[in-house]
FIKOLZA-1660 file (N, C-alpha, C; in steps of 0.1 Angstrom, whole numbers, plus 5000, padded with zeros to 4 digits):
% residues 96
   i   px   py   pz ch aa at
   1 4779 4926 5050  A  X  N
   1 4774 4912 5053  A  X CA
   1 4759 4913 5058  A  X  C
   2 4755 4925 5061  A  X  N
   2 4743 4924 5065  A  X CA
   2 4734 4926 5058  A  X  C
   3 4736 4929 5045  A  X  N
   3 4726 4929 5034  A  X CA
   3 4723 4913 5029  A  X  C
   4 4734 4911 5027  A  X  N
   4 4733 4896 5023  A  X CA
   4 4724 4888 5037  A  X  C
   5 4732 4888 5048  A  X  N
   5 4721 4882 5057  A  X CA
   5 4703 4886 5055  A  X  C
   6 4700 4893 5051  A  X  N
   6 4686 4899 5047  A  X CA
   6 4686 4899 5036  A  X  C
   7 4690 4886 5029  A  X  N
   7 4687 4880 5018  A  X CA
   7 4692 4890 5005  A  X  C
   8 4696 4902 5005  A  X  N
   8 4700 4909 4994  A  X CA
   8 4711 4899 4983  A  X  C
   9 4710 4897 4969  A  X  N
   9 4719 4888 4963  A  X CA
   9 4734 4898 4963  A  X  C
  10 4744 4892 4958  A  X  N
  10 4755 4898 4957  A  X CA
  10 4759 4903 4947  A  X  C
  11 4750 4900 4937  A  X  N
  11 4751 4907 4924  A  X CA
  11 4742 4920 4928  A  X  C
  12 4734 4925 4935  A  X  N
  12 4727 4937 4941  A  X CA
  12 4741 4948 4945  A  X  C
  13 4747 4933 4952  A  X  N
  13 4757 4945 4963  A  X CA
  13 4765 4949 4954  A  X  C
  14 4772 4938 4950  A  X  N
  14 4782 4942 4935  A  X CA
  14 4778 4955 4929  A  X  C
  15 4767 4958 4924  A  X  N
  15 4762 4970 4915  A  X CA
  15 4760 4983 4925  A  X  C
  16 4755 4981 4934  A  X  N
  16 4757 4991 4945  A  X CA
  16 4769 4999 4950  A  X  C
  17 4781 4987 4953  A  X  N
  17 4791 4991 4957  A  X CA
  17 4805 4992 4950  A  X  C
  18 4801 4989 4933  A  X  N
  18 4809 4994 4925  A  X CA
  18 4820 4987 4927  A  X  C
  19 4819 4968 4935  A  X  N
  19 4830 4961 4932  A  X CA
  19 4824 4953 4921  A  X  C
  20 4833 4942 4917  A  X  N
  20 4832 4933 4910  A  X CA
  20 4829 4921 4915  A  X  C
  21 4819 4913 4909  A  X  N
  21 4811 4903 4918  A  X CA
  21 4818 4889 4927  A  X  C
  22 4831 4890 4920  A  X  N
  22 4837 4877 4923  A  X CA
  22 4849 4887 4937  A  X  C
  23 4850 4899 4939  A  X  N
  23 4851 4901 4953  A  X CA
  23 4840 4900 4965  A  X  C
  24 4829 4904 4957  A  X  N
  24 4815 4901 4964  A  X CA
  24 4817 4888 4973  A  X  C
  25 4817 4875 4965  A  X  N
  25 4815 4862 4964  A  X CA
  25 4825 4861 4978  A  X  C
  26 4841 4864 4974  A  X  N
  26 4854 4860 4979  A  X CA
  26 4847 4865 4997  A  X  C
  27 4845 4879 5001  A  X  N
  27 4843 4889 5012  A  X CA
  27 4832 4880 5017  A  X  C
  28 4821 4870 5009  A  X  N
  28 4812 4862 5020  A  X CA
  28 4819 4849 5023  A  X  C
  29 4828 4846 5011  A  X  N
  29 4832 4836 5018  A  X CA
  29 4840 4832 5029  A  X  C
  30 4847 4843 5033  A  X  N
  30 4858 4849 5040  A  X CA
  30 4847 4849 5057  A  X  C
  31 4836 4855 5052  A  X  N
  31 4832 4857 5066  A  X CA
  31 4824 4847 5068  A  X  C
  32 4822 4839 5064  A  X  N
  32 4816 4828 5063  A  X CA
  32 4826 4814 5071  A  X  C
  33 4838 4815 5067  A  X  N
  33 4850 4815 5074  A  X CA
  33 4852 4813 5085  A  X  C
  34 4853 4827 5089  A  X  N
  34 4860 4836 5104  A  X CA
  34 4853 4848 5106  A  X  C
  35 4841 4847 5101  A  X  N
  35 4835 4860 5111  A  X CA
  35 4842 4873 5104  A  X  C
  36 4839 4886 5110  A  X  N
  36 4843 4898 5109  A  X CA
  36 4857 4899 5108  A  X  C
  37 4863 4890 5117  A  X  N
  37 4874 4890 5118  A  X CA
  37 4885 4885 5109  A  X  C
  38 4877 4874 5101  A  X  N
  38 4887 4871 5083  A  X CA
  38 4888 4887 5074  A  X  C
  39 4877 4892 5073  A  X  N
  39 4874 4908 5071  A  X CA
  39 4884 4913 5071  A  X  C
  40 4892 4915 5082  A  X  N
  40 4900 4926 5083  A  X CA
  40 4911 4930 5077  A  X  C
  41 4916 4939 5073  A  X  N
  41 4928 4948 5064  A  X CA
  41 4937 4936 5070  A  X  C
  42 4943 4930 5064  A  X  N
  42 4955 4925 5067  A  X CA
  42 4972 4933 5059  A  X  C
  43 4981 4931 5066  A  X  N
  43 4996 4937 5060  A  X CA
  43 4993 4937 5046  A  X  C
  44 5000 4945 5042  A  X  N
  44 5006 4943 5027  A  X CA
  44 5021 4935 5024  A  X  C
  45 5016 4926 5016  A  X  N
  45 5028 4918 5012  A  X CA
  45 5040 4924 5009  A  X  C
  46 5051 4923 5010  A  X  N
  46 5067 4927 5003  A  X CA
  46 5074 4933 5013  A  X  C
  47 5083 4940 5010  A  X  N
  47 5091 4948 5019  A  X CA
  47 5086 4959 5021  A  X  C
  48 5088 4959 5033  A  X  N
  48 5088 4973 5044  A  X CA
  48 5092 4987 5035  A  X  C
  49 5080 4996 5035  A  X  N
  49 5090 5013 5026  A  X CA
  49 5105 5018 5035  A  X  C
  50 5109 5020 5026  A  X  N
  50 5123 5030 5031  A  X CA
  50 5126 5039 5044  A  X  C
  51 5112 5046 5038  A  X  N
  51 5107 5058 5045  A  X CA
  51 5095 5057 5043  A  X  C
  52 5091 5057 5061  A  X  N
  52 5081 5060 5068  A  X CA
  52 5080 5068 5077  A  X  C
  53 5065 5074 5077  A  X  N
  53 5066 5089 5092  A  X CA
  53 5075 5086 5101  A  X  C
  54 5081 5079 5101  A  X  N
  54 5092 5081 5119  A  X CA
  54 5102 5084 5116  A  X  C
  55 5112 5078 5099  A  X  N
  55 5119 5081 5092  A  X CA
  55 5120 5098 5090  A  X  C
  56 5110 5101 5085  A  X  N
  56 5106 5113 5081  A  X CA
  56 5106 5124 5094  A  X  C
  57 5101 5124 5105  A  X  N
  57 5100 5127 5114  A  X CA
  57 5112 5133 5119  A  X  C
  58 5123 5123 5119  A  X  N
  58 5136 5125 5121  A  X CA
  58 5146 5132 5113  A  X  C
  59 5140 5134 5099  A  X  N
  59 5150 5137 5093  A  X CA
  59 5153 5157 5098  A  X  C
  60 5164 5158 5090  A  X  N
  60 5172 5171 5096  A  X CA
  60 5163 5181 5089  A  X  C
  61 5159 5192 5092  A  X  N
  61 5153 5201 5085  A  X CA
  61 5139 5198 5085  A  X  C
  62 5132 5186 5092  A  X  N
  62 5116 5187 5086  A  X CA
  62 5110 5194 5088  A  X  C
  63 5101 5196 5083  A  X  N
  63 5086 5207 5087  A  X CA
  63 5072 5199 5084  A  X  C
  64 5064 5208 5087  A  X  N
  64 5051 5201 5082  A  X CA
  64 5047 5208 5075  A  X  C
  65 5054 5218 5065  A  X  N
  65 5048 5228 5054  A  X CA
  65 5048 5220 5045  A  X  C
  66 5036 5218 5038  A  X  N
  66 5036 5204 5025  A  X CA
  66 5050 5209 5012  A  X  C
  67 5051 5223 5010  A  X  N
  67 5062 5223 5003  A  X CA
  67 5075 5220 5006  A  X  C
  68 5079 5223 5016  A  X  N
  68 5093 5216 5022  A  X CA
  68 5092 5202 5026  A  X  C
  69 5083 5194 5025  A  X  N
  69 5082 5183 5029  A  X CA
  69 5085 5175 5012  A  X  C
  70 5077 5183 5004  A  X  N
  70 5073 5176 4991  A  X CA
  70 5091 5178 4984  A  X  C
  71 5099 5191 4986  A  X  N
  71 5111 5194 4989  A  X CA
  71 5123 5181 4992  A  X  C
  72 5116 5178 5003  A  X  N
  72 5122 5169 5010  A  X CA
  72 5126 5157 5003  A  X  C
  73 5115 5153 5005  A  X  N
  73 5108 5137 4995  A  X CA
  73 5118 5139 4982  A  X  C
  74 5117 5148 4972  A  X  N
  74 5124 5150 4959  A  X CA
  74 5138 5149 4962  A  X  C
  75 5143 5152 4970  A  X  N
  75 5159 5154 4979  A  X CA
  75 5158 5140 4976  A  X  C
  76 5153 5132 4987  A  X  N
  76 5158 5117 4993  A  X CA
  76 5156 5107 4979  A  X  C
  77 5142 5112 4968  A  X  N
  77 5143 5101 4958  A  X CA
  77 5157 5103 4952  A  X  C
  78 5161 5117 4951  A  X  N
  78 5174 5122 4939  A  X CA
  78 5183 5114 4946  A  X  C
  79 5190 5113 4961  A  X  N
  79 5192 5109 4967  A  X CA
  79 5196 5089 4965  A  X  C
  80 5186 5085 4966  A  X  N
  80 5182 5068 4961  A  X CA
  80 5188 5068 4945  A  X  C
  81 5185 5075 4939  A  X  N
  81 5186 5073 4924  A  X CA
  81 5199 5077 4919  A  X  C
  82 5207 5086 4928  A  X  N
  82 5221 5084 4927  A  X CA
  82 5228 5077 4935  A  X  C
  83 5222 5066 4943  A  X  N
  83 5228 5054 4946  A  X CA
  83 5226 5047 4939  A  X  C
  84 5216 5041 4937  A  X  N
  84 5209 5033 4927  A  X CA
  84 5221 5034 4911  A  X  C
  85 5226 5044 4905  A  X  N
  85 5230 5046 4896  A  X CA
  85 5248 5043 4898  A  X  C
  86 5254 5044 4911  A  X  N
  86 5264 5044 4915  A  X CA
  86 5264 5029 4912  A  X  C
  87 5256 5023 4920  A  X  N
  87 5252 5006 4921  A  X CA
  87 5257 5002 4909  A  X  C
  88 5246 5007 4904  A  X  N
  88 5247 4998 4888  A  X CA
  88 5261 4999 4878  A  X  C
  89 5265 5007 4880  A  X  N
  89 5280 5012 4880  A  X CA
  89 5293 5004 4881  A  X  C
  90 5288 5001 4894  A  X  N
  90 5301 4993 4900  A  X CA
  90 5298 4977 4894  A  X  C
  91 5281 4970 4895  A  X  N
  91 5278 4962 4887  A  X CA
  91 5284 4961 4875  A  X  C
  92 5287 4964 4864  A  X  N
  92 5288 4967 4853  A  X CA
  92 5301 4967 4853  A  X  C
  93 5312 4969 4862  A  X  N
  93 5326 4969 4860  A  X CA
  93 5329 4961 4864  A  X  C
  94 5323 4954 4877  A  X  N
  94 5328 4935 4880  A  X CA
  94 5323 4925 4868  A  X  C
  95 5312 4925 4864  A  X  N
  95 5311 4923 4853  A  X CA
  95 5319 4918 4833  A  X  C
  96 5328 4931 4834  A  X  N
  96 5336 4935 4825  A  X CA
  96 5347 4930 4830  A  X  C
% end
């Protein structure tokens, strides 16, 4: 924002900062708005992940060796995906 206040156009910044002009546009209007504070990272829309570090943290066996962790992770998706498959399963015979 402070380029732009010192008159820089947004098509400058655009090319500088390797966005696209019409985020340029949107980020002054925003602060234009509410200040710094429209700015800010807000949540990400949808549902909450499954597993997050606290999840993780807890689980039985963790480590922080990136292979047993990466270990881990491949466990819990196999894990999801043979519920996920059970699911669909039982779907499919109420169904029928």
């Amino acid at each position: 924002m402070q380029r732009v206040k010192e008159g820089e156009s947004p098509e400058a910044i655009s090319d500088l900062l390797g966005f696209h002009q019409s985020c340029i546009y949107r980020w002054i209007a925003q602060y234009r708005e509410g200040g710094y504070e429209a700015l800010k990272k807000k949540p990400a829309a949808g549902r909450e992940p499954e597993l997050n570090g606290e999840k993780l943290l807890a689980w039985p066996g963790y480590t922080d060796d990136v292979f047993s962790v990466l270990k881990n992770l491949c466990h819990f998706a196999r894990q999801q995906a043979e519920q996920l498959e059970q699911d669909a399963r039982m779907v499919t015979k109420v169904q029928l």
